[in-house]
N, C-alpha and C positions, 0 to 999 in steps of 0.2 A: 504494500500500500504506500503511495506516496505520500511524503509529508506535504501536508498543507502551507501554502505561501502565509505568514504573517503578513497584513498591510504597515509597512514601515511609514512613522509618522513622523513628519517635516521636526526638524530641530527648534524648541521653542528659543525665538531671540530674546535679547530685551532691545525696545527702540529707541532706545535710549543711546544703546552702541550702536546703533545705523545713525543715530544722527548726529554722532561726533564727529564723523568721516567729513562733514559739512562747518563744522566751528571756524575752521581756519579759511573758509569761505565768505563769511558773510560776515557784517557789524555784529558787536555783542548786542547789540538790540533788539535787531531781526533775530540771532541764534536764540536769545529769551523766548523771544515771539512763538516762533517755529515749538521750543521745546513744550511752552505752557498747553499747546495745543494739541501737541502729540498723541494722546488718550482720547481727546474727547471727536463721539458720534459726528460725524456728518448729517447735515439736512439730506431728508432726501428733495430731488427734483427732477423735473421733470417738461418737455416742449411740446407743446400743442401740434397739430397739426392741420397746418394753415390750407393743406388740400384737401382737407374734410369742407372748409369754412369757418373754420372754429377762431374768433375775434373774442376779443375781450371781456366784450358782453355775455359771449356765451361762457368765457372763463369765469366772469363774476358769482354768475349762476352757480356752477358745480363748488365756488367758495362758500355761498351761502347751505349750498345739499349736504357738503362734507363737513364743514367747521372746518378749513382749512384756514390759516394763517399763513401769507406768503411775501415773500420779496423776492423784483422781476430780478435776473442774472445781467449784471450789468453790462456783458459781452453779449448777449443775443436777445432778443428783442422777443422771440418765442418761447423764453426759456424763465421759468419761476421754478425758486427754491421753497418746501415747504416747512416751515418750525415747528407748526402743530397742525395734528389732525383729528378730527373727533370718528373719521375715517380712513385708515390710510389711501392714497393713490390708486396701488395697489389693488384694492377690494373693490375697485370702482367698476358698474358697467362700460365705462367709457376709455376706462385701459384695457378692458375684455373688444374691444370695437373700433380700437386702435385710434381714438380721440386724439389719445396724447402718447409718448412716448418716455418712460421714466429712465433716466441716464443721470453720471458725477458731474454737477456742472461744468464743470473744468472742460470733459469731455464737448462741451458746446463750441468749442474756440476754433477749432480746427476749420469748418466748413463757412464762419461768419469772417475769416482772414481775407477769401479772394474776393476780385472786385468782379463781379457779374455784370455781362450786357445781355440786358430783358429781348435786346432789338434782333441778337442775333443766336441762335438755338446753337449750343456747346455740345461738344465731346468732352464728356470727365470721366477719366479715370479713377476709380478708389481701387486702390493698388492690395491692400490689405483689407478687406473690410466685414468680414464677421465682425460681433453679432448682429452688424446693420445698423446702428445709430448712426454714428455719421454718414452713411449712406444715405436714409432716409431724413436727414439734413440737408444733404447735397440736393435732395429731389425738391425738395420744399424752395428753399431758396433760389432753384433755378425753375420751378413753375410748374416743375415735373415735363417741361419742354427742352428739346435736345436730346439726349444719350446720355445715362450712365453707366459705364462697366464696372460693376460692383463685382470685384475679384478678391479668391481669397486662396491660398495655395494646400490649406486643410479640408481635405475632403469628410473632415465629421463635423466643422463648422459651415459647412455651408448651409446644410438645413435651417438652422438657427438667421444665415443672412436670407435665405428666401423666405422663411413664414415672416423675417420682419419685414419687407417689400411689400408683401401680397396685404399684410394688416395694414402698412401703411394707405395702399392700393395706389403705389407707383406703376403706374404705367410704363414712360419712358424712361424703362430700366431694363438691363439685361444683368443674368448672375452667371461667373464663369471660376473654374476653378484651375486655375494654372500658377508655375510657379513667378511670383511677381518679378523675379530678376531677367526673366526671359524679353516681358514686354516690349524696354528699352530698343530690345534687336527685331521683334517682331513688327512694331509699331514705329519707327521713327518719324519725330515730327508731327505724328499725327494729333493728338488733341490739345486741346485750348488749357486744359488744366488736370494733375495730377493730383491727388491727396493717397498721401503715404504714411499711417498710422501705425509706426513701427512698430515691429516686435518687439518688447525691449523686457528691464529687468522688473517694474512695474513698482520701483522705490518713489512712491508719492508721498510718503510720510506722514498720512492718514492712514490707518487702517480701515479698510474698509472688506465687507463679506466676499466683494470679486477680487478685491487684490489685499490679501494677509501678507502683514510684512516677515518676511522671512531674510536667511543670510543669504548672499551672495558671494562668488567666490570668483576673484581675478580672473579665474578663464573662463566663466561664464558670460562677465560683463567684457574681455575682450571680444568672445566670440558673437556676439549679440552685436556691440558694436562693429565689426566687420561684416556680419547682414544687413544692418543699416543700410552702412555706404554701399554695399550691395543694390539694394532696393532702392536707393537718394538717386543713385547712379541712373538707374534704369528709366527712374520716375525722369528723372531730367532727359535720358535722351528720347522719349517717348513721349513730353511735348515740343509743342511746337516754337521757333523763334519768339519772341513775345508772350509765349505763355508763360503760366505761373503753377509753381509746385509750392504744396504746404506738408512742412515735413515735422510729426508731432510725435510726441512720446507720453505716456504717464509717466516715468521718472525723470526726476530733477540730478539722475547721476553725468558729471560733467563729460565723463565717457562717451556715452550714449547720445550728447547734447551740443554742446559748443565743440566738444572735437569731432564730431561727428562732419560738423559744417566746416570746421577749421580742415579736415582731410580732403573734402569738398571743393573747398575754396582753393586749397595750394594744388590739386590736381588740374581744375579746369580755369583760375584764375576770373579773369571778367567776363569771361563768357556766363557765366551765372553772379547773380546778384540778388541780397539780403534785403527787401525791403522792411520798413515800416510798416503793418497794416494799422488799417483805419478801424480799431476794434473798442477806444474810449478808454482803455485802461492806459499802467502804468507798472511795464513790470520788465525791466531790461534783463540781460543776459549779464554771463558772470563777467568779469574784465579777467579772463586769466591771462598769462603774460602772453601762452602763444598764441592765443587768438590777436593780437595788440599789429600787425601787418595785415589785419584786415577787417579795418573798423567796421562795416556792416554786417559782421555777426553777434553786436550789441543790440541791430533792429529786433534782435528774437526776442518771445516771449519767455520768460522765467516766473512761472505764476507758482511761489511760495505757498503754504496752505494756509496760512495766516491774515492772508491779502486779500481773498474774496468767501473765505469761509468754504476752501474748497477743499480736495486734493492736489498732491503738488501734479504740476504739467509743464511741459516744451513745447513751441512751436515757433517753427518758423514762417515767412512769407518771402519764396525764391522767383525772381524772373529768371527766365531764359534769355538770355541777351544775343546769344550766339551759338553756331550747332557747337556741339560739342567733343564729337567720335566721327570717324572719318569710314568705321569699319562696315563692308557692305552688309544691305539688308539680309538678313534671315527672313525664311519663308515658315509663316506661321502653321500650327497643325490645321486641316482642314475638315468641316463637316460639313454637311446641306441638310436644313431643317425638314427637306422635303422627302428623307425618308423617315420620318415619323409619319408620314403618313397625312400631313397637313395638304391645305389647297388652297390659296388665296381668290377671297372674295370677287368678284368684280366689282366696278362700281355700280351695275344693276339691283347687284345681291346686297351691296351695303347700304343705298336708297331702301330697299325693303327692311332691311335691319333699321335703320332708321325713324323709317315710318309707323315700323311695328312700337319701336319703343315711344314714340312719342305719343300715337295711339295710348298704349298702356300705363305709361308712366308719367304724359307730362314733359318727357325729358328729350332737351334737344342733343341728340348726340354728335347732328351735322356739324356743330359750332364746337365743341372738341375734338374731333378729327380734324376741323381746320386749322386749328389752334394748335393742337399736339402733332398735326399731322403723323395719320394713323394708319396701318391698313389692318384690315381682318382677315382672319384665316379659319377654317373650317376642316374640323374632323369630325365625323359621323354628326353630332347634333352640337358638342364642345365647340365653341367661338372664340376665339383669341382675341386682341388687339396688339398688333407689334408697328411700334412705331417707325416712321419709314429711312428714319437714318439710320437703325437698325440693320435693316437689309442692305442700304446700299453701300455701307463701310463694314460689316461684320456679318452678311448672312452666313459663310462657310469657314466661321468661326467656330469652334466647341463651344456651347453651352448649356447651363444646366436650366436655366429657362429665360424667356424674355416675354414683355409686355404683363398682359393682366386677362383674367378670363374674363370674358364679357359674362357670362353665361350659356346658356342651353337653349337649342331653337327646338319646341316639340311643336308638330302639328299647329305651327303658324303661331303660336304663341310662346313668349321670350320669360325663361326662368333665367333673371341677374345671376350670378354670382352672389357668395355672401360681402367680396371682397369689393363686387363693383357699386352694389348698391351701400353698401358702407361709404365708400369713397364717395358716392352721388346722390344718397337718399335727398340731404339738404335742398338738391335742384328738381328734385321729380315735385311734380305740379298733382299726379294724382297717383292712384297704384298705392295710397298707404292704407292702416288702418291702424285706429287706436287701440291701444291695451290700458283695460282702467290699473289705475298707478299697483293698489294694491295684488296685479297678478304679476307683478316684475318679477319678483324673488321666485317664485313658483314657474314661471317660465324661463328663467336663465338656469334653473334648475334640470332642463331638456325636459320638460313636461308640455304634452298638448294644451291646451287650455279648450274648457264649454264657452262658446262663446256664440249666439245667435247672429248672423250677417243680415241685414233689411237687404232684400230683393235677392235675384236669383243670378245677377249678373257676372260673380265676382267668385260662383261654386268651382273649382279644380285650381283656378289662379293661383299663382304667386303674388304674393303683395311684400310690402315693406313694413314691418309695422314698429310704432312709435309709443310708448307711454305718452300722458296727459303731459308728464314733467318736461316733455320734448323730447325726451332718449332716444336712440337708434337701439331697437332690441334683435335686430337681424330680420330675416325672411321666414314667413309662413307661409301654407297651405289650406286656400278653405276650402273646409268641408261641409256637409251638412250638421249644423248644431256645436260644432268645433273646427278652430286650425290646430294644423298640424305644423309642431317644431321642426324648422330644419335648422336650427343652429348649428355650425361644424363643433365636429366631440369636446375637442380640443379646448371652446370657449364655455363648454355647459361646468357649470360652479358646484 
């Protein structure tokens, strides 16, 4: 019989000796600062999600449902930290329905760095990007217009970045799993913006439940820092002249951080450049001596956890000022979505898509496709939406999916998605039906509900339905005398 593996448990630190590594860093001030802080809880927080439609008013609302106490993040405009709860975030219908999205504020900084044009629909790259919070930052803030290639080179993290996409109900997004040092060769030049959300050793000097501070050991933080510039590398040669890479970490280890840009900097010279972002704070980088021959790696951010009440973080904000590798293209692996068995729409068949939805729901979808410029694809009754810079820079690209599921066409009538009418219930005009307040709990519980429907119009349909209180509760099924729960399993409580 074999013996059985004991699970060996991580070495307890104290953090007290990780943050001594840093004393000869910083004023006795800040070193006080930083230490008096080291034990205490983080707020949690958390970012709306502005392509539901969700504004202020509607934030006030769920302040006064939850007894929430908050203050906004003073780096993103979507982003509230919360003190107190008389409900957490957490237990809310509306993080079950991907309202909002709960992340370390700190984490918000990355995707609020680059300067966005609304006028002209981008290529971005997220180079690393399990478990999809900054991804589904990137979507928000570019309108969910243009492309993003949300890439992550762990094939047990990806699931984790596609159910965030699909809650969010990003559309123009594709999810792919390859290794991010390849891109650089695969891609040159090609997109307007990269964000590289490093691996790193995750010394933020808050403890928090996703990153416990543990010891670190010289050849881990060497080798960690040599994937970096790995990944920094690739990201820069994989955009374009003029474009901008944001290159961030959870740790404040100067490894991982200012030399990271300092290896950077002495490799490719002015061909890349450190800027300033426009993000409101106030948090420079360290002056260490060797970075002192290239004063714009002081433009980065060094967010202390003391400063915003955060976790500690890095970021920087890189132009590309000039190519950088002279080395010819590599040719990327190839696929064609078209043997999945998919078949794109015409535009006959999308006018009828169209027509049916607005029929049923109210909702204009012609003015989103022109908007997001879309196209639709068809398997057996399943309906996609993949947006059309999708196909014409990455169709016979490997990926693990792209766009958003419309829903199901049966017998002339359109069953949404749970993810598209989440993302659109707000704009459908009819197709809902209310649930009185007190059968919420009992139907996020996956319970059908008795419910009587006046008239005979609306028997076998899908509808959208809403509590009194305004909530999205998901999609039902009426029946005679009741609907039927289709909540996906995953969100039933």
């Amino acid at each position: 019989m074999k013996n059985k593996k004991v699970p060996v448990e991580p070495a307890k630190v104290d953090p007290a000796e990780i943050l001594e590594r840093y004393r000869a860093l910083v004023p006795a001030g800040t070193f006080t600062c930083i230490a008096q802080g080291l034990g205490e809880p983080l707020p949690p927080a958390l970012r709306v999600n502005r392509l539901q439609g969700i504004d202020k008013v509607i934030f006030s609302r769920w302040q006064t449902r939850y007894g929430w106490e908050v203050q906004t993040v003073p780096f993103c405009s979507s982003g509230w930290q919360v003190f107190s709860a008389a409900t957490p975030p957490s237990q809310t219908v509306e993080h079950l329905m991907g309202a909002f999205y709960i992340q370390e504020a700190s984490s918000m900084i990355p995707p609020e760095m680059f300067d966005y044009d609304p006028s002209h629909p981008e290529l971005v790259l997220d180079l690393a990007a399990s478990p999809g919070g900054k991804t589904t930052h990137l979507c928000d803030k570019m309108g969910d217009q243009g492309l993003v290639i949300a890439n992550d080179a762990s094939r047990s993290r990806i699931q984790a970045l596609h159910i965030a996409l699909e809650r969010w109900g990003a559309i123009n997004a594709a999810v792919t799993c390859q290794p991010g040092e390849y891109f650089g060769t695969w891609f040159p030049g090609v997109f307007d913006k990269v964000l590289i959300d490093a691996p790193c050793s995750m010394e933020g000097l808050r403890t928090t439940d996703s990153h416990p501070m543990r010891a670190i050991s010289k050849h881990e933080r060497d080798s960690l820092a040599n994937r970096q510039i790995r990944l920094l590398t690739s990201a820069l040669q994989a955009v374009r002249n003029g474009g901008q890479v944001v290159y961030a970490t959870c740790t404040l280890a100067p490894e991982e951080d200012e030399l990271v840009l300092l290896a950077i900097k002495k490799r490719f010279g002015t061909a890349v450049e450190i800027l300033s972002p426009h993000v409101g704070i106030q948090a420079p980088a360290l002056p260490i001596s060797r970075t002192a021959e290239y004063p714009d790696i002081m433009h980065s951010l060094r967010i202390w956890p003391h400063l915003y009440n955060t976790a500690g973080f890095f970021a920087a904000l890189i132009r590309k000022n000039s190519a950088i590798d002279d080395k010819a293209d590599i040719r990327p692996p190839r696929w064609s979505s078209a043997r999945r068995g998919w078949t794109q729409m015409n535009s006959k068949m999308t006018g009828e898509l169209a027509g049916i939805m607005l029929d049923q729901y109210g909702f204009n979808l012609t003015a989103v496709v022109e908007r997001q410029r879309l196209t639709f694809w068809k398997r057996d009754q399943r309906i996609q939406a993949i947006p059309e810079i999708f196909l014409t820079r990455f169709a016979d690209f490997p990926v693990i999916s792209a766009g958003l599921e419309v829903g199901r066409l049966i017998a002339g009538n359109l069953q949404p998605s749970h993810e598209w009418a989440a993302r659109f219930n707000r704009q459908f005009n009819s197709g809902q039906l209310i649930l009185p307040a007190e059968q919420t709990d009992n139907w996020m519980k996956g319970n059908d509900v008795q419910l009587s429907i006046p008239g005979g119009n609306h028997q076998g349909r899908v509808l959208c339905l809403i509590n009194e209180d305004g909530q999205f509760l998901g999609r039902c099924k009426v029946l005679p005398g009741r609907i039927k729960n289709l909540l996906p399993r995953r969100l039933v409580v």
